[in-house]
C-alpha positions as CSV (number, residue, x, y, z in Angstrom):
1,X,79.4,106.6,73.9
2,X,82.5,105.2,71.8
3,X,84.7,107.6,73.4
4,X,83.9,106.0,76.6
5,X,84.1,102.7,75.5
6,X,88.1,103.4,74.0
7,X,88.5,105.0,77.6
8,X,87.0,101.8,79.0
9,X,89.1,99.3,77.2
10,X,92.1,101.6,77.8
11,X,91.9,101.6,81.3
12,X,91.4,97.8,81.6
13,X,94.7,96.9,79.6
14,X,96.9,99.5,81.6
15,X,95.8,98.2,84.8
16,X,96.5,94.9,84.2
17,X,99.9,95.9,82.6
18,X,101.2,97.9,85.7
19,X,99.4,96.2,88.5
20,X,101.0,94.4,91.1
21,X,99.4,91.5,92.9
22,X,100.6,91.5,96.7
23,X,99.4,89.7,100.1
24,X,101.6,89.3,103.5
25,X,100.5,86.1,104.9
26,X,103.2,84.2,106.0
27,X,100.4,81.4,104.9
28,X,101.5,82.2,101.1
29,X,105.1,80.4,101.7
30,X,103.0,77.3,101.1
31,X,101.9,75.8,98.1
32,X,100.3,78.3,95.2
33,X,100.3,80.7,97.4
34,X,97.1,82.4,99.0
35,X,93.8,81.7,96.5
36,X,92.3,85.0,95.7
37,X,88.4,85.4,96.4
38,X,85.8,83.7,93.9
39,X,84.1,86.1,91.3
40,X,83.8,89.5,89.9
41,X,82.2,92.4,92.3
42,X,78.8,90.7,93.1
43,X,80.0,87.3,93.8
44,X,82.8,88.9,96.0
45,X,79.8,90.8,97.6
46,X,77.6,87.4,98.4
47,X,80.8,86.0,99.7
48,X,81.7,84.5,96.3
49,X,78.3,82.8,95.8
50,X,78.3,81.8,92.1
51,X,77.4,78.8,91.1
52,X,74.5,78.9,89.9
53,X,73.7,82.7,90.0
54,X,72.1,84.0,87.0
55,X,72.3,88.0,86.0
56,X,71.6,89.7,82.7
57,X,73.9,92.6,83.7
58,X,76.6,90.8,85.3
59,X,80.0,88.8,84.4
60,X,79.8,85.3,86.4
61,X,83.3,83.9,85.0
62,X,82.8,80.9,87.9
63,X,80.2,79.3,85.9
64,X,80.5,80.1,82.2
65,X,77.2,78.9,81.5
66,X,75.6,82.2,83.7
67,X,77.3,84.1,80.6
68,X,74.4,82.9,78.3
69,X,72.0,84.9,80.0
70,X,73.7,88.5,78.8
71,X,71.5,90.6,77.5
72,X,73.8,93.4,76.7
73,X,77.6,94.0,76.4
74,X,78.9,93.5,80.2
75,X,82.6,95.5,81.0
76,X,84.2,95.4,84.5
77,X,87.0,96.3,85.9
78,X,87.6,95.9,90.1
79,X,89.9,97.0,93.0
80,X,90.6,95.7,95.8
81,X,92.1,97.6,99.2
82,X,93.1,94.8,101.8
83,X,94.3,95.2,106.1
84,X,95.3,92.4,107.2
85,X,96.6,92.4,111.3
86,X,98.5,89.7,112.0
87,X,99.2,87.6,115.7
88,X,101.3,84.9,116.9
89,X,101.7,84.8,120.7
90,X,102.4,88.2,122.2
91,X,104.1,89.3,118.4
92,X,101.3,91.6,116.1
93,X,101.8,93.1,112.5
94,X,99.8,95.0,110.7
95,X,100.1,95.2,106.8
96,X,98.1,98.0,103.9
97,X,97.9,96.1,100.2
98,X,95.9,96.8,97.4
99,X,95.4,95.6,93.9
100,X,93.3,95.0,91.0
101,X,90.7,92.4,91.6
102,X,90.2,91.6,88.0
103,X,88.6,92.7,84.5
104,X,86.1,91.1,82.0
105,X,84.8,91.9,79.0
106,X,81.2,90.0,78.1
107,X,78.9,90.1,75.5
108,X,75.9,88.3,73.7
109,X,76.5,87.4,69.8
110,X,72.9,86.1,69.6
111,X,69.5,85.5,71.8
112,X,71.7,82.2,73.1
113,X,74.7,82.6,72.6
114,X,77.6,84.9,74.6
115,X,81.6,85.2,74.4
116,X,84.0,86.5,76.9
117,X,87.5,87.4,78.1
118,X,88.7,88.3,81.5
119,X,92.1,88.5,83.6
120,X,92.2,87.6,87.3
121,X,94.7,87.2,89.6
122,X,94.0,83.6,91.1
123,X,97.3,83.2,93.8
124,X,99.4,85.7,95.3
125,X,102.4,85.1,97.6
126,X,104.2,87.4,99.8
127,X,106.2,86.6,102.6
128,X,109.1,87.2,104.8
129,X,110.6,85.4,107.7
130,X,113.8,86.5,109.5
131,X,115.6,84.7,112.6
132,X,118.3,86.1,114.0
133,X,121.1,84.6,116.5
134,X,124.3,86.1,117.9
135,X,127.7,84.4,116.7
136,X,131.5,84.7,117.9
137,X,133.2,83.5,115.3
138,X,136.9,84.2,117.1
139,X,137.9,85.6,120.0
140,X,137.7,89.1,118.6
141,X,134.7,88.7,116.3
142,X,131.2,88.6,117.1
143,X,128.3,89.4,115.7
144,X,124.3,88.8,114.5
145,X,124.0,85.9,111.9
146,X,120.6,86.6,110.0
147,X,118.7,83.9,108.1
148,X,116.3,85.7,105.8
149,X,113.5,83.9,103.9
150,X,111.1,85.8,101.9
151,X,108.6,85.2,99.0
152,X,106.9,87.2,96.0
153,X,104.8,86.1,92.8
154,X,102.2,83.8,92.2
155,X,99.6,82.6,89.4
156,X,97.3,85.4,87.3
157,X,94.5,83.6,85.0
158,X,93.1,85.0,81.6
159,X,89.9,83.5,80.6
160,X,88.0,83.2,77.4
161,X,84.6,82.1,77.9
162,X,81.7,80.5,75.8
163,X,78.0,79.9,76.7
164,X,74.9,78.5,75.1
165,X,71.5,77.7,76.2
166,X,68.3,76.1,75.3
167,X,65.3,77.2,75.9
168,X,63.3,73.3,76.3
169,X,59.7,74.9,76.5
170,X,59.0,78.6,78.4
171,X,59.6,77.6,81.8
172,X,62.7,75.4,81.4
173,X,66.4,76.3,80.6
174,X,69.4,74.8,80.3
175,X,73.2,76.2,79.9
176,X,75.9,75.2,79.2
177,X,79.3,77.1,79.1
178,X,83.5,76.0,78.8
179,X,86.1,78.1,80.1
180,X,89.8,78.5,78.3
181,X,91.3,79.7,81.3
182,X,95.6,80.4,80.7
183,X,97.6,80.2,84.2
184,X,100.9,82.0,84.0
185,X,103.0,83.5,86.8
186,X,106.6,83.5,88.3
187,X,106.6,82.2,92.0
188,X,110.1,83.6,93.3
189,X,111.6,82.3,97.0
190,X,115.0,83.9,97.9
191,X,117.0,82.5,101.4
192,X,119.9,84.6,102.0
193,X,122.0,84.2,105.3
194,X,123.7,87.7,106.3
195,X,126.7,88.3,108.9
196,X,126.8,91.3,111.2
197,X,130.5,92.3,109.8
198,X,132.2,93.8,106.9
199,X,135.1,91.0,107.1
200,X,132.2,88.3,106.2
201,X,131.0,87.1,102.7
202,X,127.2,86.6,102.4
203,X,124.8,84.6,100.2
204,X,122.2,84.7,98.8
205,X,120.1,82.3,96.7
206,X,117.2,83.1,94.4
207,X,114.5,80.0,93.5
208,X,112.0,80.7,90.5
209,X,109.2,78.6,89.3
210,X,107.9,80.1,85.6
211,X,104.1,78.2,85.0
212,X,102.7,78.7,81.6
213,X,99.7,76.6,80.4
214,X,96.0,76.2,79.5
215,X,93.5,74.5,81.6
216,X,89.9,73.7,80.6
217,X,86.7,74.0,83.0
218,X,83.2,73.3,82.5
219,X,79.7,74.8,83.9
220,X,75.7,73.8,83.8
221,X,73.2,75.7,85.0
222,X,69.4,74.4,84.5
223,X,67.0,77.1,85.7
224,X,63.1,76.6,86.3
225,X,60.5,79.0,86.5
226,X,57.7,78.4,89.1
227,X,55.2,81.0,89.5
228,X,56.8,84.2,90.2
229,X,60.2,82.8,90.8
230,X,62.7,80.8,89.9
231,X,64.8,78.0,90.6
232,X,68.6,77.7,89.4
233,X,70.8,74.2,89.7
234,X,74.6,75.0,88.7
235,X,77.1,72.7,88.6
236,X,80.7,73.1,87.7
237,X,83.8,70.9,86.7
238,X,87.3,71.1,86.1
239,X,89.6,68.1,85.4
240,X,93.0,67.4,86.9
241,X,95.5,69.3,84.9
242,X,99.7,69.7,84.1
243,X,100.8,72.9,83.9
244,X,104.6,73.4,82.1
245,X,106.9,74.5,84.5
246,X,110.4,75.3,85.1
247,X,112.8,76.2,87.7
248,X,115.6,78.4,87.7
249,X,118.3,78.8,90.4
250,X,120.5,81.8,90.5
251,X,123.4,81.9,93.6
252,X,125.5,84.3,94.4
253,X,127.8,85.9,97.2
254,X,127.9,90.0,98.3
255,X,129.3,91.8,101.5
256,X,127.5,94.4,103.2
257,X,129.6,97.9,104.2
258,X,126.8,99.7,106.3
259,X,123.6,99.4,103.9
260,X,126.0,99.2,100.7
261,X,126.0,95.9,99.0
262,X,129.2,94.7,96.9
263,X,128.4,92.1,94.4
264,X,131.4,88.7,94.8
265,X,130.7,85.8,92.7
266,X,127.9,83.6,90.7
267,X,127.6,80.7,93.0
268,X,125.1,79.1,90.4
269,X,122.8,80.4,87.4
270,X,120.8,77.0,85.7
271,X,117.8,76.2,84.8
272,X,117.3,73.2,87.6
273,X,114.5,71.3,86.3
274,X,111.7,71.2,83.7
275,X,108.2,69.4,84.4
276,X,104.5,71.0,85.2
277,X,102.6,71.8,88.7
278,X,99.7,68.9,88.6
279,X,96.5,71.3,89.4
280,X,94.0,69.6,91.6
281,X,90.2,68.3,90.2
282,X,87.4,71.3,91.1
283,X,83.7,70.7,92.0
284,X,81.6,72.7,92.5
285,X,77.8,72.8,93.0
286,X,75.0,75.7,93.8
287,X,71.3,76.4,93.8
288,X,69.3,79.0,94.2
289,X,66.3,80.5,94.4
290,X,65.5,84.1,93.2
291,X,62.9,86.4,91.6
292,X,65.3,88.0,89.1
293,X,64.5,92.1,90.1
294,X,64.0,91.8,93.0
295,X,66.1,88.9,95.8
296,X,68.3,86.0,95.5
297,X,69.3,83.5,97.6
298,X,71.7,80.6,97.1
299,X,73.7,78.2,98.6
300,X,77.3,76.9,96.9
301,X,79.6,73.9,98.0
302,X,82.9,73.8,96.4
303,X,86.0,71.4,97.0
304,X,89.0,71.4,95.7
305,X,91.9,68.3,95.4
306,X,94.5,69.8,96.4
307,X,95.9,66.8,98.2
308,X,96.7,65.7,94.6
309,X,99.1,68.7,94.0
310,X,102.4,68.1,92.9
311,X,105.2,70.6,91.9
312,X,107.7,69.0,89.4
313,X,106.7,65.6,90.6
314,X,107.0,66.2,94.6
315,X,104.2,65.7,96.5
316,X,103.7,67.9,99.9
317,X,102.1,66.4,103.1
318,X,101.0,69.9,104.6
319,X,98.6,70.2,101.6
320,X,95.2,69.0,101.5
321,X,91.7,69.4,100.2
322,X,89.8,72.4,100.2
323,X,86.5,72.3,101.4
324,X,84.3,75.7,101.5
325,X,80.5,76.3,102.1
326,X,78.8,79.6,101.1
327,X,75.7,81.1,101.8
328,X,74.6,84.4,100.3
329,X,71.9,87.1,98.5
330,X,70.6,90.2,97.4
331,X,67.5,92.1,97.8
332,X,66.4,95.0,95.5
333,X,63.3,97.1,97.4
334,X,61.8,98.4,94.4
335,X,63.9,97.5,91.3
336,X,61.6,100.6,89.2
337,X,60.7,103.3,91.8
338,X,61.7,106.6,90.5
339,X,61.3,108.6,93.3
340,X,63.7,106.9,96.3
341,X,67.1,105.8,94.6
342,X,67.5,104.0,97.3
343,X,65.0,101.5,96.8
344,X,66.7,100.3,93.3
345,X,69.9,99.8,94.8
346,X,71.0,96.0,95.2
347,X,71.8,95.0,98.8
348,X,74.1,91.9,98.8
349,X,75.1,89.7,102.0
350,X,77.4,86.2,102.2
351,X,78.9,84.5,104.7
352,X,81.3,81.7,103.6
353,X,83.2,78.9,105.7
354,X,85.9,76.9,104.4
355,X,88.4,74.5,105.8
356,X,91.4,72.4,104.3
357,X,94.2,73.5,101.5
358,X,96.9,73.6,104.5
359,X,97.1,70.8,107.0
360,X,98.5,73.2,109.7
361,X,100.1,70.1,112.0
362,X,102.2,69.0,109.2
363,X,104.0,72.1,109.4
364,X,107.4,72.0,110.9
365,X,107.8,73.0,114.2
366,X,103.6,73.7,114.9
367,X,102.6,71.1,117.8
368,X,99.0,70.8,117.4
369,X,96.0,68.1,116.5
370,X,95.1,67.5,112.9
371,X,94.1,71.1,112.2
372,X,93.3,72.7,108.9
373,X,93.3,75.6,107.7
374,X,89.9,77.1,108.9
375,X,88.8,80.8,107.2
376,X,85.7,82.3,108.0
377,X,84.2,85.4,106.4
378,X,81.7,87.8,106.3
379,X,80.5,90.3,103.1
380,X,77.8,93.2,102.1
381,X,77.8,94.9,99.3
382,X,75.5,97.5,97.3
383,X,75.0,97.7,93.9
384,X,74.4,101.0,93.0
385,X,72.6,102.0,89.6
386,X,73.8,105.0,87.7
387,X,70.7,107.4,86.7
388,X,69.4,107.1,82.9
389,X,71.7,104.1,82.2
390,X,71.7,100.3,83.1
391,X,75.5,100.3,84.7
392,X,76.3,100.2,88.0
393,X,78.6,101.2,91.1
394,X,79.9,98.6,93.2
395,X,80.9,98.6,96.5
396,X,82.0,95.5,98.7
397,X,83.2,95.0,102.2
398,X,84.4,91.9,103.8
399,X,85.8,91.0,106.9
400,X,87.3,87.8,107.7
401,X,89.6,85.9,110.0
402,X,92.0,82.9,109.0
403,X,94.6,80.3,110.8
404,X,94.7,79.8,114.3
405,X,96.1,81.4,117.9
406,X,96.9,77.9,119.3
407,X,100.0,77.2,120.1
408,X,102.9,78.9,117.2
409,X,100.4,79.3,114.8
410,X,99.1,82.7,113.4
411,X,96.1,84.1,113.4
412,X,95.1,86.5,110.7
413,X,92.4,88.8,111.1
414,X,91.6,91.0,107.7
415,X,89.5,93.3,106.1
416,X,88.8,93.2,102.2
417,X,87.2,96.5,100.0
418,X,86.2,96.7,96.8
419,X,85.1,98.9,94.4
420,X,84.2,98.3,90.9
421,X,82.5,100.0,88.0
422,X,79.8,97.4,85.5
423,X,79.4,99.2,82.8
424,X,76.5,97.8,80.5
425,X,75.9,98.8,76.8
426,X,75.0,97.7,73.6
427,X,77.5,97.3,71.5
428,X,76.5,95.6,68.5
429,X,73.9,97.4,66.2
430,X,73.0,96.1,62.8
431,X,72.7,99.3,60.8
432,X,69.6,99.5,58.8
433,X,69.4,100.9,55.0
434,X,66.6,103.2,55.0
């Protein structure tokens, strides 16, 4: 067993060191970025239900007062494949990405008590735009002046978690849990304009925002027991925060001899400016209702301030608030039965709606009403025990669509898999003298 927990550990820290976070929405120019799904493997699976979802087995990092509830030492570590097709008018793309969803590492210190770490990607931007138009710059030259814009980057969170509850007589509980959560990232945005000739100089110019800063958030759950079920209330808060930033600017000048590029000169290489990115106030809120082996079912509203956003003290009108409703369970036949495997295997369903974080009419050049961002989406999910042990197999699919086919505005259609190992073990022994 402590040969696979090295492996374990191993594995976590060179994924994380090697991975590569990647979307193509041409959405991601704006803002953070695109937000990556909430939760670990069975939130992604309910459709990021997690409020107020409790689980002995499972890492909840949404709510750090779930984390409590441990019973043994929790290790995960996710992947995520992602298609994502593309539309705008009669144009259609079609892009292949995949990455590593996240990691975390729980585990209970006492009865009530439980610490974590995990490392999550949380934004991802990846973009490229490229308009094209036919010059005659004499009357012998002529040629295709390109204006390239195109985007990479984004914001990865690391998390260390602490949660404590108390038990007020045997039917009520009460949790409550803080999240040290550390943003860091580079956000890079490079516009380069390219002539069709050899006789030409080109440029290039290369914009990157560095964020590096701690952020607190905050989580309740109370959980009553009535009869043969019980009932969960989770509530979550995270203040209005300013993350240090800076911005660098490097320029510079190349020609082009067929695909060979010839460095000219260093147009500019500062550091621009110094301030922070002022990260919006979250809320969230969830209940549910579940029989702990056997279903779930929950409800989670969470909203987001993004209207408040501000990057080095600019404000940007084609952000707003993020509003997002999820529904989602699981159902376990026969948590014990140990003839039909089947019947212990967790089946999980979500459906989520959310609206808000772009106001697509304030986008240049989109003639439309006051439409926001709508994304609506659709998960199952099974997880799958491994015999003789209390870890699991994980297995998510979602399908989702996002933006809009009215008028110059795109439409994304997309497809998100996961797959995930929990591996649950106990850790911690106190060694007995005999």
């Amino acid at each position: 067993m402590k040969k696979i927990k090295l492996y374990t550990i191993l594995l976590l820290f060179t994924s994380i060191s090697f991975s590569q976070i990647n979307t193509n929405s041409p959405y991601s120019f704006y803002g953070v970025g695109q937000i990556y799904p909430i939760g670990f493997s069975q939130n992604f699976s309910m459709n990021g239900l997690s409020n107020a979802v409790i689980d002995n087995h499972h890492l909840n990092f949404q709510n750090p007062a779930s984390l409590s509830f441990l019973t043994l030492t929790s290790v995960e570590l996710g992947f995520n494949l992602s298609q994502i097709n593309m539309q705008q008018g009669e144009l259609n793309k079609s892009n292949t990405f995949s990455n590593v969803l996240g990691f975390g590492i729980g585990f209970p210190i006492s009865q009530k008590t439980s610490l974590a770490i995990s490392f999550r990607p949380f934004s991802s931007i990846g973009y490229e735009i490229e308009y094209i138009e036919s010059q005659t710059y004499d009357k012998i030259n002529s040629g295709d002046l390109t204006y390239n814009f195109s985007g990479n980057g984004g914001l990865n969170k690391a998390t260390i978690s602490g949660s404590h509850k108390f038990s007020l007589n045997s039917n009520l509980t009460i949790s409550a849990g803080i999240n040290l959560n550390y943003f860091f990232g580079t956000i890079s945005k490079v516009n380069l304009i390219e002539i069709e000739s050899n006789d030409f100089v080109n440029y290039r110019e290369n914009t990157s925002s560095f964020i590096r800063d701690i952020q607190l958030n905050y989580g309740l759950i109370i959980d009553r027991k009535i009869n043969n079920k019980n009932i969960a209330l989770g509530l979550i808060y995270s203040p209005q925060s300013n993350l240090a930033s800076s911005q660098d600017i490097f320029a510079n000048t190349y020609t082009l001899s067929g695909a060979l590029e010839s460095f000219r000169d260093t147009i500019k290489d500062v550091n621009e400016q110094n301030g922070y990115m002022q990260f919006p106030t979250f809320l969230s809120a969830g209940l549910n209702i579940y029989n702990a082996n056997n279903w779930l079912l929950g409800i989670d509203y969470n909203f987001s301030n993004w209207k408040n956003y501000k990057l080095f003290n600019n404000s940007f009108d084609y952000i707003e608030n993020l509003n997002e409703f999820i529904i989602g369970g699981y159902f376990v036949p026969k948590f014990d039965d140990i003839h039909n495997y089947w019947n212990k295997v967790q089946y999980r369903l979500g459906v989520s709606y959310s609206t808000g974080y772009l106001n697509l009419s304030s986008i240049q050049n989109i003639d439309t009403g006051n439409e926001l961002l709508r994304d609506l989406k659709l998960s199952i999910g099974f997880g799958m025990p491994i015999p003789k042990n209390t870890s699991q197999l994980n297995l998510g699919l979602q399908l989702g669509k996002r933006g809009s086919s009215d008028g110059s505005l795109v439409d994304e259609k997309y497809v998100n898999f996961i797959f995930s190992m929990t591996f649950n073990d106990k850790w911690f022994k106190k060694r007995k003298i005999e």
